[in-house]
C-alpha positions in Angstrom: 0.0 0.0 0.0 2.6 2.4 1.0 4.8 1.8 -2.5 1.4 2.2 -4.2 0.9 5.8 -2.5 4.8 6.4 -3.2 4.4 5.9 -7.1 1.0 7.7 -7.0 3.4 10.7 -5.7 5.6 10.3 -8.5 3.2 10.6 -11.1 1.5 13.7 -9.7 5.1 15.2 -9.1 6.3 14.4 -13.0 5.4 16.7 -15.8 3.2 14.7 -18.6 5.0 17.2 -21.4 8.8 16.8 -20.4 8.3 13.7 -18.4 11.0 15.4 -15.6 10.0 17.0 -12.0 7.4 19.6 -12.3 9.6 22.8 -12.2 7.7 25.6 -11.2 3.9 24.0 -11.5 1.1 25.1 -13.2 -1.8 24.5 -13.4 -4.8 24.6 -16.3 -8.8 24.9 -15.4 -8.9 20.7 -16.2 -6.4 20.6 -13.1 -3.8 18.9 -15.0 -0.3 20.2 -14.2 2.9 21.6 -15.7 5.9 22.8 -15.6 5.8 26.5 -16.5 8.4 26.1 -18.8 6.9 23.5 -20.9 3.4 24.8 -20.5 5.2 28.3 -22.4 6.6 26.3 -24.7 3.4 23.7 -25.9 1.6 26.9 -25.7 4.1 29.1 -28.1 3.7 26.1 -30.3 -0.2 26.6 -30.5 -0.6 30.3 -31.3 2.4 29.4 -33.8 -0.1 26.9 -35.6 -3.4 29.5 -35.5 -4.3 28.8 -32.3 -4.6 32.1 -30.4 -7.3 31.8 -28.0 -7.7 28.8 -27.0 -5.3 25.6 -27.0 -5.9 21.4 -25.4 -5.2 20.6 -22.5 -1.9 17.9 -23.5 -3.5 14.8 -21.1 -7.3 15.4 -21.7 -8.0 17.3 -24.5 -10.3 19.7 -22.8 -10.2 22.9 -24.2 -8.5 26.0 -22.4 -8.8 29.7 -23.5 -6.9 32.1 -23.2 -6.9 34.9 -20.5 -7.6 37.6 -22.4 -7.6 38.2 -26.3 -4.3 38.1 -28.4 -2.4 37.5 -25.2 1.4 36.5 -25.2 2.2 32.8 -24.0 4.2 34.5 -21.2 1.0 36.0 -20.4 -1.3 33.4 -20.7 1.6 30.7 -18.5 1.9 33.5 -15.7 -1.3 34.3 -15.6 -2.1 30.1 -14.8 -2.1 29.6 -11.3 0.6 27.7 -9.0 0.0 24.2 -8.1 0.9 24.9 -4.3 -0.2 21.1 -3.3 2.6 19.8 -5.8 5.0 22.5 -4.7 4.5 21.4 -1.1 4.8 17.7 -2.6 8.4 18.3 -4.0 9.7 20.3 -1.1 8.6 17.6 1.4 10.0 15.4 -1.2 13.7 16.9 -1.1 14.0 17.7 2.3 13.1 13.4 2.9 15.1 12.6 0.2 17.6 15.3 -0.6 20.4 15.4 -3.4 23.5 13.6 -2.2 26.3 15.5 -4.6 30.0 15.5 -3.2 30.5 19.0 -2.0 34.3 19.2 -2.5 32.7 18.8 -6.6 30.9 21.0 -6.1 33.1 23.6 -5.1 34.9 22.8 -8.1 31.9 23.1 -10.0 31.6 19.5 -11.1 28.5 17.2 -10.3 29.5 13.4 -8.9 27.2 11.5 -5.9 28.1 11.6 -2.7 29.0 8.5 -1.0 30.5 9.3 2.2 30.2 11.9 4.8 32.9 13.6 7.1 31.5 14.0 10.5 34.4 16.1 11.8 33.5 18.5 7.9 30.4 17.8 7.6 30.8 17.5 3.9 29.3 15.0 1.5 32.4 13.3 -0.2 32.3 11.1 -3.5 34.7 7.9 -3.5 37.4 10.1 -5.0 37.2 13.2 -2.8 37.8 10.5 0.5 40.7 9.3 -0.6 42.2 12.1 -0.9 40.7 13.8 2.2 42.0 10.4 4.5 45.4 10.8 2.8 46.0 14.5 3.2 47.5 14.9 6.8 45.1 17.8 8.6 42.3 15.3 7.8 43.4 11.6 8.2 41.7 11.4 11.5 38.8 12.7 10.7 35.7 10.4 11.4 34.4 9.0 7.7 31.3 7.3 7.6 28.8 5.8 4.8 25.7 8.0 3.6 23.6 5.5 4.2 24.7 4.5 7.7 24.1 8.5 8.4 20.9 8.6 7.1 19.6 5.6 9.0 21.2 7.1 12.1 19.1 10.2 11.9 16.1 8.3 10.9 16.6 6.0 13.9 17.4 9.0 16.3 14.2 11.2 15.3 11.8 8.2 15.5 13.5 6.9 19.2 11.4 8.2 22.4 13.7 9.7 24.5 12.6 10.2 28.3 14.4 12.9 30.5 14.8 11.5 33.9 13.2 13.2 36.9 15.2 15.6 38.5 14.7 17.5 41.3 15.5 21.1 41.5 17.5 22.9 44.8 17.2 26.4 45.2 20.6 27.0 44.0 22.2 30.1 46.0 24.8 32.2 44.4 26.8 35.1 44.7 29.5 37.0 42.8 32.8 38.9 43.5 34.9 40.3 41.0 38.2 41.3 41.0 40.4 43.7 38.6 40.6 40.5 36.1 38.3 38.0 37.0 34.6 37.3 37.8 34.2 34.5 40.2 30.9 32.7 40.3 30.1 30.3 43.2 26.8 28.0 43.4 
């Protein structure tokens, strides 16, 4: 059931035109979405062809006018309205499942998955950036662990019940001196 709801999720969250992530989603009056982009795009296509006021929806064929007369297709894309369910879809999306790319790459501006992480950095590191960060001698003892193993860690840690024992509080009593240096605090 839950893989079922999953793949749902993806099909809602993928464009029908570009067959990517919805990027920016719109919406038409059918309620079919898509990117804003490609919406411009399949839209510029359709005035190009004669079609000026109204154009099909891409999935159902229902047919979709035009905001106002001789409009732009920058016009008629902004004024379609944001899909905000799918936009809070994808951002719950990448913050459960977020883009592992090695961050020393991307300094460099090159894109390679991260496979590692540094505790002591806390950067994600490909298989070629941790070799060279356990061989280079400020980092060799710095605590290198699996992605995975992170990940399940965290997951583990925010769905574990933690208790705080019972503790009783004193009346603490306190004072303060100072001297020409120092500030001395006793409890």
């Amino acid at each position: 059931m839950a893989s079922s709801i999953k793949s749902h999720i993806v099909d809602i969250t993928t464009c029908a035109i570009c067959l990517e992530k919805l990027n920016v989603p719109k919406y038409l009056p059918c309620l079919h979405t898509f990117c804003e982009s490609c919406l411009h795009t399949y839209i510029s296509s359709g005035i190009e062809k004669g079609q000026k006021q109204s154009i099909e929806c891409p999935v159902c064929r229902t047919s979709v006018s035009a905001p106002i007369e001789n409009c732009s297709s920058e016009e008629w894309v902004r004024g379609l309205p944001l899909n905000f369910l799918i936009v809070g879809l994808l951002e719950k999306e990448k913050v459960q499942n977020p883009q592992k790319q090695c961050m020393v790459c991307q300094r460099m501006e090159v894109k390679s998955d991260a496979s590692f992480v540094c505790i002591d950095c806390s950067d994600l590191l490909c298989s070629s950036c941790v070799k060279h960060h356990t061989a280079s001698k400020l980092l060799c003892d710095h605590e290198i662990r699996p992605v995975e193993e992170v990940v399940s860690d965290l997951k583990s840690l925010k769905h574990s019940k933690t208790s705080v024992p019972n503790i009783k509080v004193k009346n603490l009593s306190f004072f303060v001196t100072t001297t020409k240096r120092r500030v001395v605090l006793c409890v």
